[in-house]
C-alpha positions as CSV (number, residue, x, y, z in Angstrom):
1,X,-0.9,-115.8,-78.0
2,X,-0.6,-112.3,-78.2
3,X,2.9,-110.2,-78.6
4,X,2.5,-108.0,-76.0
5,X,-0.5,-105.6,-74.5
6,X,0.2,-103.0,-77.9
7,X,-0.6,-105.7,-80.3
8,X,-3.6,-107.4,-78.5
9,X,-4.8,-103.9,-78.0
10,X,-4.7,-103.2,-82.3
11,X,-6.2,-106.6,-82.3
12,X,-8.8,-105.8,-80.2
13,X,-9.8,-102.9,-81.9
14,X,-10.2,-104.4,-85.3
15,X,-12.8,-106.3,-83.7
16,X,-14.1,-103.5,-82.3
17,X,-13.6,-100.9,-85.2
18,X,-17.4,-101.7,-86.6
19,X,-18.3,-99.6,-83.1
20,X,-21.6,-99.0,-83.4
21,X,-22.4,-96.3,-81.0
22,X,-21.2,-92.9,-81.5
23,X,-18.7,-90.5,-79.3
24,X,-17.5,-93.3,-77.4
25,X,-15.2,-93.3,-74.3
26,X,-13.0,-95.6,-73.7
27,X,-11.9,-96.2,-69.9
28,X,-8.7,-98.2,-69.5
29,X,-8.1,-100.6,-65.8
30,X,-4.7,-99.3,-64.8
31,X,-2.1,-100.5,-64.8
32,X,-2.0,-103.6,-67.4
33,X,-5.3,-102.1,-69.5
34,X,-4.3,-98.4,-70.4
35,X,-1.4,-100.0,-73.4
36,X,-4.8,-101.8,-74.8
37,X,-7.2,-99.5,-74.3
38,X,-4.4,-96.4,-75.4
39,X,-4.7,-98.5,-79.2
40,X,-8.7,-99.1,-78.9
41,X,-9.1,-95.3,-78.6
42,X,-7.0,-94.6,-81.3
43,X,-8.4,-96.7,-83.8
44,X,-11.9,-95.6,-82.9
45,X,-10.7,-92.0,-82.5
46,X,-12.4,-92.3,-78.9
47,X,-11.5,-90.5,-76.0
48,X,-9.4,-92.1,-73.4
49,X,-10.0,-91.7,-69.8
50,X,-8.4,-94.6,-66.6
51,X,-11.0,-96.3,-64.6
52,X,-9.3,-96.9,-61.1
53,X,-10.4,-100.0,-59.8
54,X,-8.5,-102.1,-57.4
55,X,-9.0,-106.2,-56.5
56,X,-10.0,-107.4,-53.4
57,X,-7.6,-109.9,-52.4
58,X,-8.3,-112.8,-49.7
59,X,-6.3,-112.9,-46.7
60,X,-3.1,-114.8,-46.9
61,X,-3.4,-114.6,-50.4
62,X,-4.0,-111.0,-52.2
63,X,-3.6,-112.1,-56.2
64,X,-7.3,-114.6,-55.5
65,X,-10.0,-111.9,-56.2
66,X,-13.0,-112.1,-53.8
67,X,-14.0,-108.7,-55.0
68,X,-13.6,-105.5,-56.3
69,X,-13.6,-102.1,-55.6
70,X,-14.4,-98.9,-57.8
71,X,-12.9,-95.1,-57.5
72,X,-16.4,-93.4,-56.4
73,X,-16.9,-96.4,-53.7
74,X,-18.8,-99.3,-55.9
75,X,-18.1,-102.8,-54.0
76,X,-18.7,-105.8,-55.9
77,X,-17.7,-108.9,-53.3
78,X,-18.6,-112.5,-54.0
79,X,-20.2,-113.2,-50.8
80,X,-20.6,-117.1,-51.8
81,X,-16.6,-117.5,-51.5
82,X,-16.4,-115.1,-48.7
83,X,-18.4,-117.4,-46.8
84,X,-16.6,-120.4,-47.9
85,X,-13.1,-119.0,-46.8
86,X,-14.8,-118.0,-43.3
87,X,-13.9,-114.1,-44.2
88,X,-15.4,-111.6,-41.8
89,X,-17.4,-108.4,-42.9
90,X,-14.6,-107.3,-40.6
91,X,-11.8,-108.4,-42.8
92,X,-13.7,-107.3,-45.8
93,X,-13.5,-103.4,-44.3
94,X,-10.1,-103.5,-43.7
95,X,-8.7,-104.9,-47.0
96,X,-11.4,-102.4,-48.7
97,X,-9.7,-99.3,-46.8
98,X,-6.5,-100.4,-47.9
99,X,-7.5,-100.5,-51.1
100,X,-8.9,-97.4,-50.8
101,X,-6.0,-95.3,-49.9
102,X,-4.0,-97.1,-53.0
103,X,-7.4,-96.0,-55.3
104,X,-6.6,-92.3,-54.3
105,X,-3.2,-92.6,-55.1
106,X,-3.6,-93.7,-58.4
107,X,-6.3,-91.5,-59.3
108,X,-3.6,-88.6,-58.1
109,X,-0.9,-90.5,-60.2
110,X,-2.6,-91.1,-63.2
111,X,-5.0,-88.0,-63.1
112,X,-2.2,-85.5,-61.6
113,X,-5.2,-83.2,-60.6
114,X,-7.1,-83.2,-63.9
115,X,-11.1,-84.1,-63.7
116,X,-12.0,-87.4,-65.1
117,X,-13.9,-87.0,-68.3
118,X,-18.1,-86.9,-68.0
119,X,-18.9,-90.4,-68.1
120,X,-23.0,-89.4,-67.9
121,X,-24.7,-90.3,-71.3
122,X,-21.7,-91.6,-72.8
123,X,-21.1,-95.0,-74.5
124,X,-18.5,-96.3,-72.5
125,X,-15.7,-99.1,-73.3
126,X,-14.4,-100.3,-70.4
127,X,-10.5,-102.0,-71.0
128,X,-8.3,-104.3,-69.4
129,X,-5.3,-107.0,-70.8
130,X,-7.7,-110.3,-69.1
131,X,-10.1,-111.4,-67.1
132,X,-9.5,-114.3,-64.8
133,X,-12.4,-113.9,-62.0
134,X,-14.0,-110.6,-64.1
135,X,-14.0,-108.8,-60.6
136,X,-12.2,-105.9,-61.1
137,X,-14.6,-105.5,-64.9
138,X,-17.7,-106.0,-62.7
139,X,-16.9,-103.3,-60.1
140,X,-15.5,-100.7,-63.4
141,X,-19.3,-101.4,-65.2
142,X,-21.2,-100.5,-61.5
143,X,-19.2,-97.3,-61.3
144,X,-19.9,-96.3,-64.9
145,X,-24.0,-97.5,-64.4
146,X,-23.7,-95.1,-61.2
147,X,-22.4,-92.7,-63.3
148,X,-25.0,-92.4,-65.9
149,X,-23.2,-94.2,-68.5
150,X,-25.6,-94.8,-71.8
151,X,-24.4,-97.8,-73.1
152,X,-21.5,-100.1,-71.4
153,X,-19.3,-102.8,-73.5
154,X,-16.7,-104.8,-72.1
155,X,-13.3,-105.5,-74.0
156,X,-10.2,-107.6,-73.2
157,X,-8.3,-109.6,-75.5
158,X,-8.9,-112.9,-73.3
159,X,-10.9,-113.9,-70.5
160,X,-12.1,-116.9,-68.8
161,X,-15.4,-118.1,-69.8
162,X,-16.7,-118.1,-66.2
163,X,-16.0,-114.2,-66.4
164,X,-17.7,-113.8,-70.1
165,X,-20.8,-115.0,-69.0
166,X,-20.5,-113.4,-65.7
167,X,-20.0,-109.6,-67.4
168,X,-22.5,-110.3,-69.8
169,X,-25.4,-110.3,-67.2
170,X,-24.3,-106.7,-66.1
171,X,-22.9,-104.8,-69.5
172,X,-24.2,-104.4,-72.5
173,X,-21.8,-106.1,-74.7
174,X,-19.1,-108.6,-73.7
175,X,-16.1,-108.4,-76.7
176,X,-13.1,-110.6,-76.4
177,X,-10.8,-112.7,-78.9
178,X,-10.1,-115.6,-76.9
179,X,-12.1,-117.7,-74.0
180,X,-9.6,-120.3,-73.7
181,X,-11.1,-123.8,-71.6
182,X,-9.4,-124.4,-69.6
183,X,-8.1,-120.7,-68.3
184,X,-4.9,-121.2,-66.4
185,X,-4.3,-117.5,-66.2
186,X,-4.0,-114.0,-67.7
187,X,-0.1,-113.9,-68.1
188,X,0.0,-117.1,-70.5
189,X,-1.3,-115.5,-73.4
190,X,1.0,-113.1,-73.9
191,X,4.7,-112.9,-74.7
192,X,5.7,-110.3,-73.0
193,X,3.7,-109.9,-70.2
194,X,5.8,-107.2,-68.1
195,X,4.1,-105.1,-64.9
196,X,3.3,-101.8,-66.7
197,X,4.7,-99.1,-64.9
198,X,2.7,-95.6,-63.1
199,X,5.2,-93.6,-66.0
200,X,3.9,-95.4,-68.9
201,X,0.5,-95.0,-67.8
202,X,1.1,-91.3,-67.3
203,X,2.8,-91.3,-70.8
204,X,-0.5,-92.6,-73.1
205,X,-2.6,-90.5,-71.3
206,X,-0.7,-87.2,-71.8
207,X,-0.1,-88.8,-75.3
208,X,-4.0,-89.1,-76.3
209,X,-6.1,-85.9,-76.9
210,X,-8.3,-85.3,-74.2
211,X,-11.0,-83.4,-76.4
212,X,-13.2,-81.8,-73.5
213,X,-9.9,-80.7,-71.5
214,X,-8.5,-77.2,-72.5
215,X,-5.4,-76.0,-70.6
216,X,-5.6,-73.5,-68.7
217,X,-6.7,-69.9,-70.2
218,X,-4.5,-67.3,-68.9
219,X,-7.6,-65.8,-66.7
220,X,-8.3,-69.0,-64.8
221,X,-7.4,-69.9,-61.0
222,X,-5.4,-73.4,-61.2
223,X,-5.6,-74.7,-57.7
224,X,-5.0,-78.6,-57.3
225,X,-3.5,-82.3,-56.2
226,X,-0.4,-82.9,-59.0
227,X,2.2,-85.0,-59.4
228,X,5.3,-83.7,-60.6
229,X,7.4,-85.9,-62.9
230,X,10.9,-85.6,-61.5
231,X,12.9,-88.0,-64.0
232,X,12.1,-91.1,-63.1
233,X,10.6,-90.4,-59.7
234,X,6.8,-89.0,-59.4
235,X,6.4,-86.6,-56.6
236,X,3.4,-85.4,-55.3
237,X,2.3,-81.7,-54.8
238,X,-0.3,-78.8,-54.3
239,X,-0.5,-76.0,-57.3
240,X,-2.5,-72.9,-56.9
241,X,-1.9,-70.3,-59.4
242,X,-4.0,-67.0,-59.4
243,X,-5.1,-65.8,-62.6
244,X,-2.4,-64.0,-63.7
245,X,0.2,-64.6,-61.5
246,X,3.5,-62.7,-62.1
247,X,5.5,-65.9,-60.1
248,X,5.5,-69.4,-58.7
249,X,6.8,-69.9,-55.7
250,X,8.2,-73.8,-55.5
251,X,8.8,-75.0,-51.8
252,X,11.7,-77.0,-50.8
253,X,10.6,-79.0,-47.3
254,X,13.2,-79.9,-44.7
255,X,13.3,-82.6,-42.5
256,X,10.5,-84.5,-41.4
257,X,8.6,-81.8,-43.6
258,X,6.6,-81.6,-47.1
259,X,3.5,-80.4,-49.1
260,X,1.2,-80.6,-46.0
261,X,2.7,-79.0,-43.6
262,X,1.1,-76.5,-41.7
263,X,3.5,-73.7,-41.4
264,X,4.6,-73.8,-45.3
265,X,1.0,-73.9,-46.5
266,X,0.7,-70.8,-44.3
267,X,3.3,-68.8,-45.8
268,X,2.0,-70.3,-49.3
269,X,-1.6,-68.9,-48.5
270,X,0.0,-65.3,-48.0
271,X,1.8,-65.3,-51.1
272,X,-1.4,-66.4,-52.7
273,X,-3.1,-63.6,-51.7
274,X,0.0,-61.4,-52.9
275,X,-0.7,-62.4,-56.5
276,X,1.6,-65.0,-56.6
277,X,1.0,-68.7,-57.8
278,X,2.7,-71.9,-55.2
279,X,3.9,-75.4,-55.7
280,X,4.2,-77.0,-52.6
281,X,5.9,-80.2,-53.6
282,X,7.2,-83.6,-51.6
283,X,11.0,-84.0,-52.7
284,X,11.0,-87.4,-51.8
285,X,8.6,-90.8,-52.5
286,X,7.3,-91.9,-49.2
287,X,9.8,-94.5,-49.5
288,X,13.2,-92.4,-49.8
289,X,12.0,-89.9,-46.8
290,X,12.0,-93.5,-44.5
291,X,15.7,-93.6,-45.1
292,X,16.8,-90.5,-42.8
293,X,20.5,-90.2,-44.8
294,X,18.0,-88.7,-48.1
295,X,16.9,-85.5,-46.0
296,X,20.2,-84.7,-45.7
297,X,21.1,-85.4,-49.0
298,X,21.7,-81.9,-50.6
299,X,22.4,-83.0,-53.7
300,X,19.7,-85.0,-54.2
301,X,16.7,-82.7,-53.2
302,X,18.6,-80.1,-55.3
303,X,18.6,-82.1,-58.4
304,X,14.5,-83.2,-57.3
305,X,13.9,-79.2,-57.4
306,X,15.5,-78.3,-60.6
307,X,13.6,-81.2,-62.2
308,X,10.6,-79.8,-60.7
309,X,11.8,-76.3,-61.9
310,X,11.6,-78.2,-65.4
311,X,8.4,-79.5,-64.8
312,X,6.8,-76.1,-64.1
313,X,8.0,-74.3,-66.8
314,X,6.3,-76.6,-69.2
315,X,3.1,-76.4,-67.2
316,X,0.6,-74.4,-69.2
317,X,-0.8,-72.3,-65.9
318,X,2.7,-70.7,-65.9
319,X,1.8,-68.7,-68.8
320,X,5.5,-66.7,-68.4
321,X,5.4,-66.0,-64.5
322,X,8.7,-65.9,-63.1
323,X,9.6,-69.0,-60.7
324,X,11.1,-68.2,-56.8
325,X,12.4,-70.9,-54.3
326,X,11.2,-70.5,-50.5
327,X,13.6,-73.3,-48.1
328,X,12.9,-74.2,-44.8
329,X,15.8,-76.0,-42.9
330,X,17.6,-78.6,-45.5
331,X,15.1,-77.6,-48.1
332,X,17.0,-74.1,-47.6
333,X,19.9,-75.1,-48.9
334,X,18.8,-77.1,-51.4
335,X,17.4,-74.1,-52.8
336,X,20.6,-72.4,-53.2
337,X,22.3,-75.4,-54.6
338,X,19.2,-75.6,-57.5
339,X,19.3,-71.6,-58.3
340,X,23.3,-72.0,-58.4
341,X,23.1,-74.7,-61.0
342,X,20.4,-72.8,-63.1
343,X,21.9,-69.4,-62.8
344,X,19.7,-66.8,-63.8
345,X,16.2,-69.0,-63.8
346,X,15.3,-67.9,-60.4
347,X,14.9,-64.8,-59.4
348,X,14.9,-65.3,-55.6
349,X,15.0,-67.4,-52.9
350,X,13.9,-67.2,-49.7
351,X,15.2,-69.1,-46.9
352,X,13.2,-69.7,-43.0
353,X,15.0,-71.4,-40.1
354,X,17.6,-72.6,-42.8
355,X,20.5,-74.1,-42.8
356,X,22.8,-72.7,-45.9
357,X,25.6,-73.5,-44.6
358,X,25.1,-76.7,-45.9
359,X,25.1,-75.4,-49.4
360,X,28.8,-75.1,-48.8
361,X,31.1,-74.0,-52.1
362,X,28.0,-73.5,-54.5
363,X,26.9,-70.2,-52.2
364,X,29.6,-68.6,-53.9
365,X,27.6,-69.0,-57.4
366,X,24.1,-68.4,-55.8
367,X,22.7,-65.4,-58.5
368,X,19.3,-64.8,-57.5
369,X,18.6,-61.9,-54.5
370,X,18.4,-64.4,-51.4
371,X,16.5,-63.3,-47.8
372,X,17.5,-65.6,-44.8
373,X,14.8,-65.5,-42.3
374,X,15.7,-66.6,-38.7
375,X,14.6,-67.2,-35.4
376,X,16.5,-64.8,-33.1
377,X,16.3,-67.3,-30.2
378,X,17.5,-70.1,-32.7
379,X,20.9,-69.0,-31.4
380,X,22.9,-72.0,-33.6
381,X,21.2,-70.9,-36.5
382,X,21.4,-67.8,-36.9
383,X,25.5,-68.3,-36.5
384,X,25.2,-70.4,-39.5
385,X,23.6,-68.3,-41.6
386,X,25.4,-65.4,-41.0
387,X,28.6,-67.4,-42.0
388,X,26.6,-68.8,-44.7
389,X,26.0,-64.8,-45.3
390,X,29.3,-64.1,-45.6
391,X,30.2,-66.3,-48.4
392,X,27.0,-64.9,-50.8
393,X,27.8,-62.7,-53.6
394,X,24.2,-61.9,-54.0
395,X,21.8,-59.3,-53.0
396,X,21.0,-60.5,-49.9
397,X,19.5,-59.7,-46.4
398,X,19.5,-62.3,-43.0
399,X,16.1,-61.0,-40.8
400,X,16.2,-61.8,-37.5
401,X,12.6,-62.3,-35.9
402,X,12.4,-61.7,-32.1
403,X,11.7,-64.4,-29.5
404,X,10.9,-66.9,-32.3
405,X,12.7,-70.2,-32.2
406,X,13.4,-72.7,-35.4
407,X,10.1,-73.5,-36.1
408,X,8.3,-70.3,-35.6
409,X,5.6,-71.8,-33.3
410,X,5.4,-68.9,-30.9
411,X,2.4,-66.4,-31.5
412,X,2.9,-64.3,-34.3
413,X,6.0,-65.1,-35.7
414,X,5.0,-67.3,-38.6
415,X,3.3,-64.3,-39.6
416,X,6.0,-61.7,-39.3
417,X,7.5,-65.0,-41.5
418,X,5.1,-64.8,-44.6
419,X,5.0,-60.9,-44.8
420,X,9.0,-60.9,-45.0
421,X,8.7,-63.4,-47.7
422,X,5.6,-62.1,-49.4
423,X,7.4,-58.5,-49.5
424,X,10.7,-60.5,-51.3
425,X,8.9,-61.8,-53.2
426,X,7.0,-59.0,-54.5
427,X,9.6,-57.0,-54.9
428,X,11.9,-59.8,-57.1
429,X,9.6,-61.4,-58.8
430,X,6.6,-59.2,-59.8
């Protein structure tokens, strides 16, 4: 019985610590092997990488593995029990897709952009808390063989014996401390065997050295997938940073909006080739923007920007660029609710088609110079702002772009859109 995943882990890698082969990598199965592996690489002053591989589950019944499948495609599927449970090839594509689409996520979560480290001529550990069926192990050792790894062990504290033998036909080295007969399951052998969560994972990564990393030099282009740590919450986003940028621009979405959408990736293109670095960021999970009450929630995408604020100031590709807030629509004025409760951090805002009235009382404490950009045949709108106008103590201007409605979509307006911003921006920020 082991304590929890920490102590099988140091276990583990005193069995382990006689490591014959040198340089090696250790590559941890998310979620439940990254605690074990985090202790392995440690010990063995290896570096640490995830492996995202992702079970196959049987209809009706996803926890019984028929298979596997690996982050660069490699499908391991016992075909003898696919046959006996009468599974189509059919079925088999469409649970593989799924689990697919949750392999990018993770490598996005986990990763938050960065490359995986080389795998080619390494000796590679590959780590997980058990192995019931050895499934998700068999599909992690065919990625790493595809990759060109040199030498491949297998480690986890306790497996079946079914699974030993199994692994031991496809890597190098099999290394475990218990092969229990009979093997009920993985959960049994430990005392506290609680679902590791996407933050702790995040948390030993950032924690271990990654040795063939380097942050960002202040000449290099950063332009990447990232997941912003928001508290508790992980958000995803797009970073570009020229080299050298004098600001960031961080976008605040509005409804039905985020990181992808066209007309914001537009402007953000424009201020990229101003000089100027963007983080085009989704304020809510994918399950918050189902509930329609959050995109109206001021307060709460307000607080999600600041924290993101937080985030990229810490973020080495800064390297002492100023930060700016662009809105559109609710994301406007939860852009002048963040600057007003970090007075003096931004140094302007930019609003398109917004809605600051909805700001309310914290316009009054709004610092940083502030453009309002609006449709002049978004006749509603532009009412609002100029109340919203009236109740700034900032250096501010309200644009009115002709025959454009809220979203810009008539010919040439999103244009006139980004060159208004791109010339605030410039002249605020740079």
């Amino acid at each position: 019985m082991f304590v929890d995943r920490a102590e099988a882990g140091l276990r583990l890698a005193d069995l382990l610590a006689a490591y014959p082969h040198p340089r090696p990598l250790v590559l941890a199965l998310p979620r439940g092997g990254v605690p074990v592996g985090a202790e392995i690489a440690s010990r063995l002053d290896a570096d640490l990488d995830v492996l995202v591989v992702r079970k196959l589950g049987v209809p009706g019944n996803p926890e019984f593995a028929m298979g596997a499948l690996g982050e660069d495609g490699a499908l391991v599927i016992d075909h003898h029990l696919r046959r006996q449970l009468h599974i189509s090839s059919e079925q088999v594509d469409q649970i593989a897709a799924e689990q697919g689409r949750e392999i990018e996520r993770r490598v996005l979560v986990y990763r938050g952009g960065r490359d995986k480290l080389g795998v080619a001529g390494r000796n590679v550990i590959i780590v997980d808390d058990g192995m019931a069926t050895g499934a998700t192990a068999a599909a992690a050792v065919s990625v790493v063989d595809h990759q060109g790894a040199s030498h491949v062990t297998v480690a986890a504290p306790v497996a079946s014996a079914e699974a030993v033998e199994w692994l031991r036909t496809l890597a190098d080295d099999v290394i475990c401390l218990d092969v229990p007969s009979p093997f009920m399951s993985v959960g049994r052998h430990y005392g506290n065997f609680e679902q590791v969560s996407d933050h702790e994972v995040i948390r030993l990564l950032s924690a271990h050295p990654r040795r063939d990393a380097p942050l960002a030099a202040s000449g290099d282009v950063v332009d990447g997938d990232v997941i912003v740590e928001a508290g508790p919450h992980l958000l995803a986003g797009h970073l570009h940073v020229p080299a050298q940028a004098k600001g960031i621009v961080l976008f605040a979405h509005g409804s039905g909006s985020g990181r992808l959408s066209p007309r914001n990736i537009a402007v953000a293109k424009a201020l990229n080739g101003a000089g100027l670095g963007t983080l085009l960021l989704d304020l809510l999970t994918d399950h918050e923007a189902d509930n329609r009450r959050n995109v109206f929630d001021i307060e709460l995408l307000a607080d999600r920007l600041v924290l993101a604020t937080r985030w990229i100031q810490a973020h080495p590709a800064r390297q002492g660029a100023r930060i700016g807030y662009y809105g559109a629509s609710t994301g406007a004025a939860a852009a002048l609710v963040a600057e007003a409760k970090i007075p003096g951090e931004i140094s302007a805002v930019v609003s398109r088609g917004g809605r600051p009235d909805l700001a309310g009382d914290w316009l009054a404490n709004v610092t940083a110079p502030t453009l309002l950009i609006v449709g002049g045949n978004d006749y509603q709108v532009i009412d609002l702002n100029r109340e919203a106008q009236r109740q700034l103590r900032c250096t501010n201007l309200l644009e009115i772009v002709p025959g454009a409605t809220h979203l810009f979509e008539e010919a040439g307006t999103l244009a006139q859109v980004s060159r208004l911003a791109q010339t605030w921006f410039v002249q605020y920020m740079c």
